[in-house]
N, C-alpha and C positions, 0 to 999 in steps of 0.2 A: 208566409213564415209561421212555422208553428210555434204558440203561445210558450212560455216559461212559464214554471211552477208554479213562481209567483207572481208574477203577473195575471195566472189564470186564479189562484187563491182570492188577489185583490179584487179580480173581476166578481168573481162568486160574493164574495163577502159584499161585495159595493152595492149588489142589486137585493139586499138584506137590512130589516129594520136594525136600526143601529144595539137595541135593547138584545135582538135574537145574536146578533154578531157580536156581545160583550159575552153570552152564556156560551154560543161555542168555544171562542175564544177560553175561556175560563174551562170549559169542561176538559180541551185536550191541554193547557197546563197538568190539571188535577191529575191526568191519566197519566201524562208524563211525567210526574213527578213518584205516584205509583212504582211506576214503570222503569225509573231508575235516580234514586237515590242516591244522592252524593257519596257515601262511600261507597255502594257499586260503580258508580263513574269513575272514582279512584282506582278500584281491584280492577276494572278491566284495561284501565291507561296502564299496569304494569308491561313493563320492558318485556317480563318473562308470556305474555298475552299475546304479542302482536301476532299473529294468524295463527292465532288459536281458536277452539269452540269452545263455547261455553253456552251451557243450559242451565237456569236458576231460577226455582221457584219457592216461595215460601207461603205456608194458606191456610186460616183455621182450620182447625178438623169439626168446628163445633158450631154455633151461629152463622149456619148459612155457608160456611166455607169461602169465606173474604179473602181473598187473596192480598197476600201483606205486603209482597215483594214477589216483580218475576223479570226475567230476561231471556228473551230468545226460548221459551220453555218449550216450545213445540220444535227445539230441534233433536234430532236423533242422532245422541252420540254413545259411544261403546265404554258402558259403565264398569267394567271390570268387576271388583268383586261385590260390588252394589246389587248386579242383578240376583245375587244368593237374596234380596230381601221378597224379590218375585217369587222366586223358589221355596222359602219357607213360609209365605204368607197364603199362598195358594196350600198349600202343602196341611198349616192350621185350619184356613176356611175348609177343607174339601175334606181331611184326613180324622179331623177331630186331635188337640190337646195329649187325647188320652194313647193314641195309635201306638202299636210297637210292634217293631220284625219279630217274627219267630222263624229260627234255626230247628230242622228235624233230624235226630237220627234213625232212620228205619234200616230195615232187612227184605232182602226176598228170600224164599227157600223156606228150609226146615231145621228144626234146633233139634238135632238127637243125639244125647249121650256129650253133650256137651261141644260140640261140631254147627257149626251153621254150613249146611251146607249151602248155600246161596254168598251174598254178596251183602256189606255194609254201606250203606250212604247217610251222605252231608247234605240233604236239602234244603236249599239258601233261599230266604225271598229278598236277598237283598240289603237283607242288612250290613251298615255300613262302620256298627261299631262292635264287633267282633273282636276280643282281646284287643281294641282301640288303645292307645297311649294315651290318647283323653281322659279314659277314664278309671284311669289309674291301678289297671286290677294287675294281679299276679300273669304272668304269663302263660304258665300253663292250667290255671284254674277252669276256661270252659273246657278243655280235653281230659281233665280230672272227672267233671261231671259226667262229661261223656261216655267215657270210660269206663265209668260207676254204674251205666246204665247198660251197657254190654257184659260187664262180670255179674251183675242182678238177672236177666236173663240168663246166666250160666252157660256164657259163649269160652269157651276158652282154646277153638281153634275157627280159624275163617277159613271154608275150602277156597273160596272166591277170591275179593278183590274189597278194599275202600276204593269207597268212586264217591268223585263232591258231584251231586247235579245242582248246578248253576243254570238250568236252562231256563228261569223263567224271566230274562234277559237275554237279547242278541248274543254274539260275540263282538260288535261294534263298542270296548269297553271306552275308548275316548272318541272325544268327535272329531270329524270330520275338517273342522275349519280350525283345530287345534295347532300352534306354529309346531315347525322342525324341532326348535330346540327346546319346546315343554316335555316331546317323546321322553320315560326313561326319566323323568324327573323325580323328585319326591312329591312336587305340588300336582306335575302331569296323571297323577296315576291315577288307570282306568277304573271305572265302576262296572261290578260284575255281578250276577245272581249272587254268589259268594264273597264275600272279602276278609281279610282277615289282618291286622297287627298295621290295618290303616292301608294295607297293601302297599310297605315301606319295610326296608331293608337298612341299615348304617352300615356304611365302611369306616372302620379305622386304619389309620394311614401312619408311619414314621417317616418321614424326611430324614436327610442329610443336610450336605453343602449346597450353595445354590447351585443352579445345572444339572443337578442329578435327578434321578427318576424316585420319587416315594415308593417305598414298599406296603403293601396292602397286607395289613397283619392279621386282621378278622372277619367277618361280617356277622351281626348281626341280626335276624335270626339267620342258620347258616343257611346258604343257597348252593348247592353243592354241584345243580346242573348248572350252573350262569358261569359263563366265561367272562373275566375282565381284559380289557385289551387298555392297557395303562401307560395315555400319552400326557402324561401331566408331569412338571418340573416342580421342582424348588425353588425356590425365590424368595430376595429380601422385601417381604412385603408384612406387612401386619394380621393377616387375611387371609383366608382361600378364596379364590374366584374360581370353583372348580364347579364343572358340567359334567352330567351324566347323560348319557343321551341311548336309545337305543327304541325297537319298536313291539309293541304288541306279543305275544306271547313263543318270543324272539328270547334264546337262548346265549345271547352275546347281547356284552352293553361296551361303552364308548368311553372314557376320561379323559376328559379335556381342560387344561386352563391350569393356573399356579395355585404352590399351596407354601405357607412358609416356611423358611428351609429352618433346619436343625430343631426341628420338634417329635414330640416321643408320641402323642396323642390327636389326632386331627380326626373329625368325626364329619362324614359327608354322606347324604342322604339319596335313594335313589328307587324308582317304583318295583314290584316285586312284578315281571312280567307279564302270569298265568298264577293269580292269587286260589282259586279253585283247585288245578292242579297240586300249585303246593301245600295247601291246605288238607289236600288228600293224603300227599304225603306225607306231612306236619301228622295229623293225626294214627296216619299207620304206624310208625314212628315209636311216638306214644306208646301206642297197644299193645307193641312189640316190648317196649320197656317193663310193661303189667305186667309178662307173660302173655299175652296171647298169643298165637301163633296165625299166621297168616299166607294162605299159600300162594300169591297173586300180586305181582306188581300194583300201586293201587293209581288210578286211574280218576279223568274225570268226563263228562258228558262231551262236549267240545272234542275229546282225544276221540273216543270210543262211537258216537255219533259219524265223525268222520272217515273213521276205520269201517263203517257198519256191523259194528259191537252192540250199539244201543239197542237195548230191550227193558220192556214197559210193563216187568211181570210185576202180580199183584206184591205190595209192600206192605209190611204192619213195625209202627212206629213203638219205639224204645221209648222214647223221651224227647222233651223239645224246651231249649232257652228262650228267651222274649229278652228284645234289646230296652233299655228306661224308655222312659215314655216322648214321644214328640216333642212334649214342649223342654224337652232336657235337650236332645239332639239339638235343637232349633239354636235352642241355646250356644249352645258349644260352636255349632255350624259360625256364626254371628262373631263369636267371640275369638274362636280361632282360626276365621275365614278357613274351612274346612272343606275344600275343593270334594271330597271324596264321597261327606255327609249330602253337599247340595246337590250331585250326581247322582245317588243312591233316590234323594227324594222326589227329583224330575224322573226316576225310569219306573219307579212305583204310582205315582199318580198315571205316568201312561198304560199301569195296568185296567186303568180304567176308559180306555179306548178302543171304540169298537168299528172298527176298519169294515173301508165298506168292502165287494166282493173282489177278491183278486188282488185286493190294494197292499203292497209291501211294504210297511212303516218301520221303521228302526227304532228301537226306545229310548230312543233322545228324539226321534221327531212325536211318538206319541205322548208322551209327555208333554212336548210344549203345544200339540194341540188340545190335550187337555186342559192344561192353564190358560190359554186363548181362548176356547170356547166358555169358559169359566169367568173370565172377565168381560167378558165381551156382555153376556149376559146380564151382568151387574152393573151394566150401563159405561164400563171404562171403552176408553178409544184402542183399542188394540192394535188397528194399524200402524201406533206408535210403537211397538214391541215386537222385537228380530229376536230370537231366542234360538240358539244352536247347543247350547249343553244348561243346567245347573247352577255351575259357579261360576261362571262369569269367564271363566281362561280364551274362549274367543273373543279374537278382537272384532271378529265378527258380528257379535251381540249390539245391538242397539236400541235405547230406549230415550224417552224426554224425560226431562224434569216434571212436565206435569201430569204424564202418567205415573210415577212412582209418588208424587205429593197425591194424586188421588186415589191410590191402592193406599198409600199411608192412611188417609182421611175415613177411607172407607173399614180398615183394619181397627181402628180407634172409634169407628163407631157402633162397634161388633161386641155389645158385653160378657159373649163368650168365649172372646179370644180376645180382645184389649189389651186388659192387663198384660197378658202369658206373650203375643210378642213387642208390648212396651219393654219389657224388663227381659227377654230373649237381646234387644238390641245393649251394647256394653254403652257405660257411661264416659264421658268423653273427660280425659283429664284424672281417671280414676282406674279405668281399665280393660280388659280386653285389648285390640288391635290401635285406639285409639285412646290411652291409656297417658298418651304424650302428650296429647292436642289438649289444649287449651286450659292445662295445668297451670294450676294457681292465679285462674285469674276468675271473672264473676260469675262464668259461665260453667266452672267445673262444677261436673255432676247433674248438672241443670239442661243439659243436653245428651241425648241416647243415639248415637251413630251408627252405620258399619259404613267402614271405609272400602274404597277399591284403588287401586294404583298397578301399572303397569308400564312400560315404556314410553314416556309422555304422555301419561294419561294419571288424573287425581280426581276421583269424586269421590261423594260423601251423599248418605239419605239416612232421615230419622225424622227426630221429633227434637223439638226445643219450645222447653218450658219458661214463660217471661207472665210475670205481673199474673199468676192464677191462673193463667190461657193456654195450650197444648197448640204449636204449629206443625206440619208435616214443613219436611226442608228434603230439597234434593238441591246438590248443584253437579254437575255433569265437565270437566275439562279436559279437551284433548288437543294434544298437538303444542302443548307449550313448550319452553325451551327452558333452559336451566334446570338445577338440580330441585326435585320431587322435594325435598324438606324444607327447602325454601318456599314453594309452590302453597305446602302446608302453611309455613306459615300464615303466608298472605291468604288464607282461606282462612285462620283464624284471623285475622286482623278484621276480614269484612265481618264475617257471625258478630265479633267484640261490639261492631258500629253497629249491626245494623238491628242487635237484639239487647 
């Protein structure tokens, strides 16, 4: 018969000086008690817990890196919009603070008598805050400048075409492991060589009586080729539960779900499909307003590449914008869990991957082998990091707790990025995404988070400051049940105890 647990314990122990069996004894308390802390015994006996996961680690960044509190940290669960702190931390290490996109506009051809005869272009590298709503500018102020720099060459007829080249990105603008009904979304929306106004469109809507169909009164900026197919009612609800749904640089989007009835204003958000494209046009547009004339539909790379229109004649540049600098985006990214921003910053770091011969990489997979090979080197365990996009929208995505407590630790102990993403992360209690948590009580402000949440999923990773000392914190949960704000709470209740 084979031996029990303990019975084979007491055997081991029995055949041991009693002084050595009082110090093991005593070491795996101490580890245990480590290892789970009466208030984490409480957070995980929650009702809302029972077959759930949970990943929880807490660990100086400074003496040694003591780890203060952990659970289960080496498991691999899907952080949601947590892993945006992968994305911008690699993004400071590798990019530098000071980094920023530049926007081109060039010509090919010849400028005579006021004629270009050639063609204008939008050369995008990507940047993600392009007439951005973050950042507060006029709407048409980069097409103003632009503008300014085509009347300054004294262009005031284009035999050609505006064309946006976006090529220095795939056409793969979302990923791959992206669910159905992110497609078409406002948080879904693809990152492209080009983007522009967040690459985000608003509908305003009028209701009636409940049962009826809302009317679509405007959009936002206008989208004149997008077809809406509008299956949404009115309803006595408080609310809209309304979907948008539709795919990739797809000319028809979807409405689905209730809006409340007898309202004059409802405002619903949704991705601009082929942001390049309209960009192209957005800006012909414009020029056509200036005066200038324009004799060519204007087009973009993606269209004309496909058509086999693309040509690579020599170019000479007008003028060029540069987006704020990284540690602003980084910012913002953190602050307003910015799906668009940490997309733009994973397909730019993959411009720095050099594919071996033959090899096809898509720019979300070079990207995350850049930030792989990047940590890997710095001694983190990488085989704990599944990384399919940027922000975090796959559920796909998987990380531990004590890979992101040692990318913290390690980011904190970098004097030329420290500070820039301590203060990139929003204060808990005070504002940004977690603005709510842990308001008015000892810990506000005193802790720097970014939150992730998605359908039964609630993590959080930062830093929390106690008694003069900086910890990195991640906790990772998935799979619980009951409602996300409850869940929060009880995520503040344990930080309360256990810090």
């Amino acid at each position: 018969m084979k031996q029990t647990f303990i019975s084979r314990t007491l055997s081991f122990y029995g055949r041991l000086p009693a002084v050595l069996c009082l110090f093991l004894f005593c070491t795996h308390q101490v580890q245990a008690q480590e290892q789970m802390p009466l208030p984490l015994k409480r957070f995980l006996e929650k009702p809302a817990l029972k077959g759930a996961s949970v990943s929880f680690m807490a660990r100086e960044v400074t003496g040694g890196g003591r780890i203060l509190y952990r659970f289960d940290a080496e498991r691999e669960l899907t952080p949601a919009s947590v892993l945006k702190t992968v994305t911008t931390a690699s993004a400071l290490a590798i990019l530098g603070e000071d980094f920023r996109f530049e926007t081109s506009i060039l010509y090919d051809g010849e400028i005579r008598d006021g004629v270009l005869n050639g063609n204008l272009y939008i050369y995008g590298t990507g940047d993600p805050t392009l007439n951005s709503a973050e950042l507060h500018a006029e709407k048409d102020s980069l097409p103003a400048l632009w503008a300014a720099a085509v009347k300054a060459a004294g262009i005031r007829t284009v035999a050609g075409r505006v064309i946006a080249d976006e090529s220095i990105f795939d056409t793969e603008g979302v990923s791959m492991k992206w669910m159905r009904e992110d497609l078409g979304s406002y948080y879904g929306q693809g990152s492209y060589g080009l983007n522009v106004f967040d690459n985000q469109y608003a509908l305003y809507l009028e209701s009636e009586a409940a049962g009826t169909v809302p009317v679509i009164s405007r959009c936002e900026p206008a989208m004149p080729l997008l077809v809406f197919h509008n299956y949404l009612k009115a309803a006595p609800v408080p609310e809209d539960s309304c979907y948008i749904t539709g795919f990739p640089f797809s000319g028809e989007r979807y409405l689905y779900g209730v809006v409340p009835a007898r309202r004059s204003h409802i405002k619903v958000k949704g991705d601009i499909p082929e942001p390049a494209l309209f960009l192209a046009q957005y800006f012909n547009a414009f020029l056509v307003r200036q005066g200038i004339e324009i004799k060519k539909e204007p087009s973009c790379y993606r269209v004309l590449s496909e058509s086999g229109q693309w040509t690579t004649a020599g170019r000479k540049k007008l003028t060029a914008t540069h987006s704020p600098a990284l540690k602003e985006i980084i910012r913002i990214t953190h602050f307003a869990s910015q799906n668009l921003y940490a997309d733009a910053l994973l397909k730019t770091l993959g411009l720095q991957y050099v594919p071996e011969s033959q090899e096809v990489v898509s720019s979300f997979e070079k990207g995350v082998r850049v930030i792989r090979n990047y940590w890997h080197k710095k001694g983190l365990n990488t085989a704990a990091l599944w990384m399919y996009d940027g922000s975090g929208l796959a559920s796909a995505n998987k990380v531990t707790a004590r890979f992101l407590c040692d990318l913290y630790a390690f980011m904190a102990a970098r004097p030329e990025v420290s500070e820039t993403f301590l203060r990139s992360l929003p204060q808990a209690g005070v504002e940004g995404t977690v603005r709510s948590m842990l308001k008015g009580s000892a810990l506000q402000g005193k802790v720097r988070l970014k939150s992730g949440s998605m359908s039964r999923v609630r993590c959080y990773g930062g830093y929390v400051v106690r008694d003069g000392k900086q910890y990195a914190v991640a906790i990772l949960i998935n799979q619980f049940s009951g409602k996300s704000t409850l869940m929060r709470a009880d995520v503040e209740e344990l930080f309360l105890s256990l810090f």
